[in-house]
N, C-alpha and C positions, 0 to 999 in steps of 0.2 A: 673624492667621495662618490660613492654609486648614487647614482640619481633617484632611486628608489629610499634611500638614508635620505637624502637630501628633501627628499618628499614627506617621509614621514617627520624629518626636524622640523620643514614648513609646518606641514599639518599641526603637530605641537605648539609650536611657538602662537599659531593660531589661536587654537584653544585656548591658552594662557590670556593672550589679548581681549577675545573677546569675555573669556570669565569674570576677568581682573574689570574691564569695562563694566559689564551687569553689575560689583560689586560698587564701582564707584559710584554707579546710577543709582543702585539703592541709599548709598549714603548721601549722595546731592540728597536725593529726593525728602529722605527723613531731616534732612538740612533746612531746605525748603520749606517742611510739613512744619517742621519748627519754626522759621523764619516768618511764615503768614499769621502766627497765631502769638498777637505780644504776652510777654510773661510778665507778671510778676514774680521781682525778690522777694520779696518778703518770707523772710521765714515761718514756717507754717509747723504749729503745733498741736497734733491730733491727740482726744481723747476720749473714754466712753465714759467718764465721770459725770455722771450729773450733777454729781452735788455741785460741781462748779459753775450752772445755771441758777441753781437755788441763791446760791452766795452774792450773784450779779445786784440783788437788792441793796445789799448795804455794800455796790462798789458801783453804783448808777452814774456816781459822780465823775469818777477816770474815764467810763465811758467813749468813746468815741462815735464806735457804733456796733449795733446787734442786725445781725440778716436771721434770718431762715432761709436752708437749700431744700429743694424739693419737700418739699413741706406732706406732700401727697403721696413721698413715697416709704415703700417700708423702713427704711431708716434716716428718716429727716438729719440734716445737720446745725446747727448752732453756731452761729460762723460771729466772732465777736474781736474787738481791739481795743486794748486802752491807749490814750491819748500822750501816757508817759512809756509807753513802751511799744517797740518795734514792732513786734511777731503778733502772728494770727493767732489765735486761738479754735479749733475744729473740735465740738463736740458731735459726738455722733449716739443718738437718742433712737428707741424702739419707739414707730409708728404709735402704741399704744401709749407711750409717757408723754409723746407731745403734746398732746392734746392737756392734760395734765399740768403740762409746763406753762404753756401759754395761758393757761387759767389763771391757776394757782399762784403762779410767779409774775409772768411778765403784767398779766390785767391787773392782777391783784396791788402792785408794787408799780403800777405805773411806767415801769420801763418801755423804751418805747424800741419798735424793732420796724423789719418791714421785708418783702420778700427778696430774695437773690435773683436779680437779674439773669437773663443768659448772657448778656454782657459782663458781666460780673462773674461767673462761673467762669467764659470762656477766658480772660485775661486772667485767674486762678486755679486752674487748673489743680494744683494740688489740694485742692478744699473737694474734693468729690473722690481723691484718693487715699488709700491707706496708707498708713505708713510704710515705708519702702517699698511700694510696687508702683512709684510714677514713670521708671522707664520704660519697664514690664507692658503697663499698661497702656500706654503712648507706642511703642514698637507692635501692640498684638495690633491696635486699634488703624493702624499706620498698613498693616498686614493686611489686615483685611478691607481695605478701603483699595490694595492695590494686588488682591491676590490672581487675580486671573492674568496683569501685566505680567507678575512675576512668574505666575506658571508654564504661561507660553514662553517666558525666556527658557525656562529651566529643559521644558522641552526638548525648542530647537538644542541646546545643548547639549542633551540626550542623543538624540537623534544624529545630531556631525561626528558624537563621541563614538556609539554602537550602532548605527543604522534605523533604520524603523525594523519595528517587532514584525518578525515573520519575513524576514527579510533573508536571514541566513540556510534557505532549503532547510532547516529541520536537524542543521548542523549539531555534533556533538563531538568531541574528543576523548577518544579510549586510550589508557596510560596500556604499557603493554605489558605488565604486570595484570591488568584489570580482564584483559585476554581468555578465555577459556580456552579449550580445547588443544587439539597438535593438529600436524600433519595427517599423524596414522589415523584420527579419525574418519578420513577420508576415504572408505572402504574402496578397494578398485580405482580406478582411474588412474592405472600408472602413467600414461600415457601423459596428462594433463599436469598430475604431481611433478612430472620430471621437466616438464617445460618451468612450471614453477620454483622449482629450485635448480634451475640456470637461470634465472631471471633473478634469484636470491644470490647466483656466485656475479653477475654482471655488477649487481650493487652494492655487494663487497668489495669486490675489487675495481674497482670504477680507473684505479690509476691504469691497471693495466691494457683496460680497455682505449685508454685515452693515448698510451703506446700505438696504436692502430688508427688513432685519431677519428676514434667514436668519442666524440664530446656531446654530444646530444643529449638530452635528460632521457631516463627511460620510461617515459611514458607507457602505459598498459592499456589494453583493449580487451574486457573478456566480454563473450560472446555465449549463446547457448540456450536453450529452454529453460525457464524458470525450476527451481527447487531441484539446481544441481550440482550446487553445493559453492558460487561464486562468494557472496558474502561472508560465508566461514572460511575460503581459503583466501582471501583476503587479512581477514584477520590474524589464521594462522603467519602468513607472514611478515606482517609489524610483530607478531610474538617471536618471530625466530631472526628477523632481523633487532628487535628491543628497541624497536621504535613508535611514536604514537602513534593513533591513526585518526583522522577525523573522519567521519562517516557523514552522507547528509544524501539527501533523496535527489539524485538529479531535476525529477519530475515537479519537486516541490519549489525547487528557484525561484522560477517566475511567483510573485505577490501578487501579483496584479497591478504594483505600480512601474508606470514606463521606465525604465532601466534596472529593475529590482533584481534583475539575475545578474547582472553585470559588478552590481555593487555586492550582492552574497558572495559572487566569485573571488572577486577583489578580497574581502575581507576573510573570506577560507585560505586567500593565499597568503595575507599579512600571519594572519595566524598560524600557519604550517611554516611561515620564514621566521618566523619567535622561536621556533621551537631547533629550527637547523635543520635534521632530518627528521622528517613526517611524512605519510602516505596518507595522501590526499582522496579519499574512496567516495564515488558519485554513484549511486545505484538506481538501477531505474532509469537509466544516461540516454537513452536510444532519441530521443526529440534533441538532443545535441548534434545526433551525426545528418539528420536532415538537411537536405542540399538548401544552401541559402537561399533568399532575391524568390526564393517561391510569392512572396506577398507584396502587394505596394506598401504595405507597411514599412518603412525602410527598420524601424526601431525595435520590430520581431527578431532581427538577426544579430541585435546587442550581443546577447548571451553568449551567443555561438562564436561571434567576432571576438570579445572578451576572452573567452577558454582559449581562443586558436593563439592569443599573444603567450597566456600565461604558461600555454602549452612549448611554447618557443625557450621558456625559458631565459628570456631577453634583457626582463622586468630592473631585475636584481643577482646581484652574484651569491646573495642568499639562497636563491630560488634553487639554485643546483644540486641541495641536498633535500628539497620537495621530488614526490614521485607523485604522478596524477594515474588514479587507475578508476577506468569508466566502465562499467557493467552496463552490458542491454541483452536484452531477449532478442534482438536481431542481428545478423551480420551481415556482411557488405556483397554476399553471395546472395541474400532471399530479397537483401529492401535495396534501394538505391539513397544514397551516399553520399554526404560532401567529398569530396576526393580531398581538398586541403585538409579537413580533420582530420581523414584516414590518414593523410602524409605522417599525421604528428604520430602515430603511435605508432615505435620500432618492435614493441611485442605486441604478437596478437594472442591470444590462448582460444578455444573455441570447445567449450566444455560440448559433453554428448549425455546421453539418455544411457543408463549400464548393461550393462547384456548380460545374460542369463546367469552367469556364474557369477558375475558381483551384485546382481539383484537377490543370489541366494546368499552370499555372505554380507549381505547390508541386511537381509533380514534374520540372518543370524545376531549380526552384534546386537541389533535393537534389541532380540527378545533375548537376548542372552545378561543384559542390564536389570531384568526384572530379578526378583527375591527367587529362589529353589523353592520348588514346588508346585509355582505359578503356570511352567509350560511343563506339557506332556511330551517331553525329547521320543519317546518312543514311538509315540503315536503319529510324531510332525516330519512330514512328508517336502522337506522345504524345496527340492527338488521341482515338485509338481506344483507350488503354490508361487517358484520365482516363473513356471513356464506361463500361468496362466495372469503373471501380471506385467507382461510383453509392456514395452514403452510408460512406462513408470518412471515417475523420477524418483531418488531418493527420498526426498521430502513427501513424496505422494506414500511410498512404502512404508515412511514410518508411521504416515496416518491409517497406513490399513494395520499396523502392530497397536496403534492405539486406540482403533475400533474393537482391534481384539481383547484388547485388556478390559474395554470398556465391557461389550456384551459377557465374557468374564465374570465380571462383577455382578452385573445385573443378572445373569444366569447362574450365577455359583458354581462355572463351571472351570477346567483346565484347559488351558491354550493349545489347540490340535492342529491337526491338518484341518477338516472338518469346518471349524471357529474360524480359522483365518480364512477360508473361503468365501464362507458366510461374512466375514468384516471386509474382504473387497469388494464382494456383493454391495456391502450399505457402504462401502466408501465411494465409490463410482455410479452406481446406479440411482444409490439412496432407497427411502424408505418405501417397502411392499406395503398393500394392504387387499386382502381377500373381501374386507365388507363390501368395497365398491364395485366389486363385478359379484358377488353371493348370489342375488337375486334376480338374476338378468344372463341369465339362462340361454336366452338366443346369441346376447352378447359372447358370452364368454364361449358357446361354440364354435363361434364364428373365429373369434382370437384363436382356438386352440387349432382351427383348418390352417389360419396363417401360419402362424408360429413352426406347425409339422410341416406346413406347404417352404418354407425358411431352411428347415432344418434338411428335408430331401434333396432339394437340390442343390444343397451344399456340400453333401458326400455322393452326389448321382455321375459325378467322373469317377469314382474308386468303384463303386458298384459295377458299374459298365464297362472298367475295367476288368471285372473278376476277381478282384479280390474279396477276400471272406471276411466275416464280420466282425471280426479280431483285427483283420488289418486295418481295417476301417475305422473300428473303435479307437487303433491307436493314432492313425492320420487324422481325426477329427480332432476341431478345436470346441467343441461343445461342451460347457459345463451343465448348465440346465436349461430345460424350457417351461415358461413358467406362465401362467393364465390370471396375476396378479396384477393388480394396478400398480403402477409407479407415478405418483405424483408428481415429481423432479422432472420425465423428462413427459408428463402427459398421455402415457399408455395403457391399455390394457390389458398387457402381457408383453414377453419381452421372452428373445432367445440369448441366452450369457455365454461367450464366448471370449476363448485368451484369442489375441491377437498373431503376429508372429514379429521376431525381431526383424527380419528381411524387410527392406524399405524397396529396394530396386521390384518393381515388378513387372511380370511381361505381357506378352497381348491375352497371351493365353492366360496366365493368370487372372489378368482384370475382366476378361467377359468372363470367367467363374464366377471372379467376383459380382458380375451384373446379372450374370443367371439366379444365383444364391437371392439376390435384394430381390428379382423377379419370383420367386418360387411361393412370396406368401399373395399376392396380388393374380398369379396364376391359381394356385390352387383355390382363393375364393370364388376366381371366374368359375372353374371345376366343379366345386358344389354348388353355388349360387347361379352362374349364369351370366353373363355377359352385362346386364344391368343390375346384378348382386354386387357389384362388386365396391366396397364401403371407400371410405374417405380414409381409413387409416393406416391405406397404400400410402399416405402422404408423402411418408419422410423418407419413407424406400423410395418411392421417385426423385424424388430431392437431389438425392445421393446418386441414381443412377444419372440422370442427368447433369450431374458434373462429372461425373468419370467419362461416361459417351463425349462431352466435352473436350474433355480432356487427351483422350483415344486422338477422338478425330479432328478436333479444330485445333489443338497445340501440337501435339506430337504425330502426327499426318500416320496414325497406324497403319490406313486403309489405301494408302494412295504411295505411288512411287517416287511424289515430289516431297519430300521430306522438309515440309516449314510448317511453321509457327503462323496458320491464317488468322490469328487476335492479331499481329501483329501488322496485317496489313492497313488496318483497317477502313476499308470500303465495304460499299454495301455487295457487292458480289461477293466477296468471300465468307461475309456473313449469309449468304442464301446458299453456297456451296456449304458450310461447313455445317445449317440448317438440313439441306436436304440428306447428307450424310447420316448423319446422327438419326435422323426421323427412321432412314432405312437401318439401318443397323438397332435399331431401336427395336423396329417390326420384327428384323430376323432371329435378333435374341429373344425377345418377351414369347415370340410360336413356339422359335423350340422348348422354351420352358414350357410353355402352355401343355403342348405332345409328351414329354417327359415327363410331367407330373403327373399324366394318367395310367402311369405304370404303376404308379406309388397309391392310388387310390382307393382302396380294398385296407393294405396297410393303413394307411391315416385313419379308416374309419374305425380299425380295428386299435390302434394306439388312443386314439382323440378321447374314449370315454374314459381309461382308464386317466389321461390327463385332466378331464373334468370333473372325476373323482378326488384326485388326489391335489390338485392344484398345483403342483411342480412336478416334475419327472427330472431327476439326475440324470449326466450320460449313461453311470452305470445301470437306471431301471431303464432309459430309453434304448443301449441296448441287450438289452435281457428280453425287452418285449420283441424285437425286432427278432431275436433268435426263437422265441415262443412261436411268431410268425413269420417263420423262416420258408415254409412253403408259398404262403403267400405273395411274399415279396419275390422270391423266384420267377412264380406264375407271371407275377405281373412284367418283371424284366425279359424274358424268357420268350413274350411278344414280338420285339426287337423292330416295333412301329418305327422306330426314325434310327436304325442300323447306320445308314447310308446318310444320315445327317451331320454333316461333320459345321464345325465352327469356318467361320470366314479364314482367320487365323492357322489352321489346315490347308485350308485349299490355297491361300495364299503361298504357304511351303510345297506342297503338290506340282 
């Protein structure tokens, strides 16, 4: 027999032992309860007649003896025997008759009587009872004299039975019937789908594999940015394999009591071997694949020790039709890694972010769910609206579809290009408000120098290259420039731009990118002055100095010895990759400084119609730049830093 059978018949026959015990305990004990307290036989005969006190007169004689029981309380008793016969007699009288009785009857008639001891109560016990409720009421009385004993028993048996509450990650089991969705909901990602269904023929046909003597369980690994679609394809396949799925939060294991993930584990896997095949689904897993012995805490690395057996599949021969599939936002390429977990997963899958064409057919299906009528197909430009929501996940898209439905509603309007701009806009940015810069006048001119000083030199390479302002317009990534406060991220205007899918970038592209963050910080030096310049450069510094970082202390842009100087780390290469950065700092932030005063004639000439209007689209920002089409000429047409080339240049030169 497997030892995991042999464990759970222990564990049972356990159970049974100690139940069967508590049981007997409580019956000693109501044994006992009985045993301390002597009874009388006597047969006891209850009634509420009173005529049968009145009658005691002319039966004085037979007599034995008359009590009173509680005399004081709302229904006194009459507790009486005669001398020819056995049985008690229990009258039981309204607090209001007794009084009455003992007048009327006993003074009057000289019967003589006297109170009921509690020695006398307690040795009769049934003389304070009604009729047929003396075990009733001896077992409640029994109960509650020993309720807390018995609670704690009941407890602990609770608890050996099902674990303590919160114990199980948040655990739940989906029948796969209960399942929604398919495959094909998965817009895109063939790539990901097709790993997934070889991973669904490996678990069909599991004999075949075991020809090649792959016996291994097939453990799963997915990987990838949040809201991109792991948990629903997970489920999708317990529906297409027809098997259960238990679902439970990796994150949520740990209780807080020392072994608590260890024992969840355990009983996820009891219950996935009940069931034969089951897919075992941990979401949120990524503090599982964390390299162990990180802590002195020896008993932090339960969990982790715990999954790495059940992962083995060792346990039970049960176990072989359980699949364990671990979801994390990380993978073994960005974070570092138990390597023994990693051994245990023979699939990896490593979902991605969708690119342009299936960001525009995932926002098709969403708004193609809604009622006829709702979107304006003619108007919706879904082309333009998947370029400008560059690294989106699915799940982020469908919230910019439900922003759109949302202002919809609230606007009574139909779903556009236009609408869904505006709902990425409040999906990512969040919520505008013009009251808080309205009155502050100096403020919001100062944001609007930035914002244009932002927006120049981020198309001042196409300029300077000669292209016209068409080509321009289509090589920019500008949606709007806007002189509104945003709450969400703390600003007082803000430049809205798509991103690009392209992750790999070059030297030359990243100092664009640092000129671009310089241009609003330059052009307030430009109007203000060198001690003008506000605090709201903040975050555009922020940003430039981890890219300059980055350029020069990790990827060596600037130097011929190509290392990683975080990597060494001493303090010399921290004052090398310091002084670096400071000069490349100096030589980007000048030539923005020089380049923006070509543009400065334009700015003044754009800035008021921005302060009028409070937003500029690309399309009015360039409409105005072709109104001042001469100007901007003029000012390029200078050609002050001709002969200024980027580091990045000279370095190919």
């Amino acid at each position: 027999m497997p030892n995991f059978a042999r464990i759970q018949i222990a564990f049972k026959n356990v159970y049974v032992r100690i139940l069967t015990a508590v049981l007997l305990g409580i019956l000693t004990g109501w044994a006992i309860y009985k045993a301390d307290i002597p009874q009388d036989t006597a047969p006891v005969v209850h009634s509420q007649n009173i005529a049968e006190i009145t009658q005691l007169a002319a039966q004085k004689d037979r007599l034995d003896y008359l009590l009173v029981a509680k005399p004081l309380s709302d229904s006194p008793r009459y507790v009486y025997k005669f001398k020819d016969a056995p049985q008690l007699h229990v009258v039981k009288v309204p607090s209001t008759s007794h009084l009455s009785l003992e007048r009327e009857v006993l003074l009057k008639n000289a019967i003589p009587y006297s109170i009921a001891k509690d020695d006398f109560l307690n040795t009769h016990k049934a003389v304070m009872e009604e009729e047929g409720e003396g075990f009733a009421s001896n077992a409640i009385e029994f109960l509650k004299r020993h309720a807390l004993d018995l609670t704690v028993l009941v407890a602990i048996l609770y608890f050996m039975k099902f674990g303590i509450p919160g114990m199980n990650g948040g655990a739940q089991m989906i029948a796969p019937d209960k399942l929604k969705g398919s495959m094909d909901d998965l817009i895109g990602m063939e790539d990901i789908k097709q790993e997934v269904l070889h991973l669904e023929d490996m678990i069909r046909n599991r004999d075949l594999y075991q020809e090649h003597n792959i016996d291994k369980p097939f453990n799963v690994m997915l990987t990838g940015p949040a809201g991109t679609g792991k948990t629903k394809l997970v489920g999708y396949l317990a529906k297409r394999l027809n098997i259960p799925l238990i679902q439970a939060s990796g994150s949520a294991l740990e209780s807080g009591y020392v072994g608590g993930g260890s024992k969840a584990l355990n009983a996820l896997y009891r219950k996935a071997c009940a069931k034969g095949k089951c897919i075992i689904f941990l979401d949120e897993g990524q503090s599982l694949f964390m390299p162990r012995g990180r802590s002195e805490k020896k008993w932090e690395d339960d969990t982790a020790n715990t999954l790495l057996g059940l992962l083995d599949g060792v346990k039970s021969d049960k176990g072989q039709g359980v699949i364990w599939v671990i979801a994390s936002n990380f993978d073994d390429a960005s974070t570092e890694m138990d390597e023994a977990m990693l051994r245990r997963f023979s699939v990896k899958i490593n979902f991605r972010l969708p690119n342009k064409n299936e960001r525009r057919e995932l926002l098709k299906s969403f708004l193609a769910k809604k009622k006829d009528g709702l979107v304006d197909w003619n108007n919706l430009d879904l082309d333009q609206v998947a370029e400008i929501t560059q690294n989106l996940s699915p799940a982020l898209l469908e919230t910019v579809v439900e922003r759109a439905s949302m202002l919809s509603i609230q606007e009574k309007a139909i779903i556009d290009t236009d609408l869904l701009f505006r709902a990425y806009e409040r999906a990512t940015i969040g919520l505008t408000d013009r009251a808080t810069t309205a009155e502050k006048h100096k403020q919001r001119e100062r944001i609007a120098v930035h914002e244009l000083g932002h927006f120049f030199m981020q198309i001042d390479p196409y300029l300077r290259a000669g292209m016209s302002l068409a080509e321009v317009k289509e090589k920019s990534h500008l949606l709007k420039i806007s002189t509104e406060a945003v709450s969400k991220i703390g600003a007082l205007g803000y430049v809205l731009q798509s991103g690009e899918d392209m992750s790999l970038r070059t030297l030359e592209e990243l100092e664009r990118d640092v000129v671009g963050l310089y241009g609003g910080v330059a052009a307030e030096e430009l109007f203000y002055g060198a001690r003008g310049i506000s605090v709201g450069s903040q975050n555009d510094i922020e940003k430039i100095t981890k890219m300059l970082n980055l350029m020069v202390g990790r990827l060596s842009m600037y130097s011929r010895a190509k290392i990683d100087y975080s990597q060494l780390g001493n303090d010399a290469s921290g004052e090398h990759t310091l002084r670096q950065v400071e000069e490349k700092s100096d030589e980007l932030y000048s030539y923005t400084l020089d380049a923006i005063r070509d543009y400065r004639d334009v700015i003044v000439a754009i800035k008021d119609t921005l302060l009028d209007q409070y937003v500029l689209s690309k399309d009015a920002v360039f409409a105005l730049l072709e109104e001042h089409h001469d100007a901007l000429q003029a000012g390029l047409a200078h050609q002050r830093h001709a002969n200024l080339k980027l580091c990045a240049e000279e370095a190919v030169a």
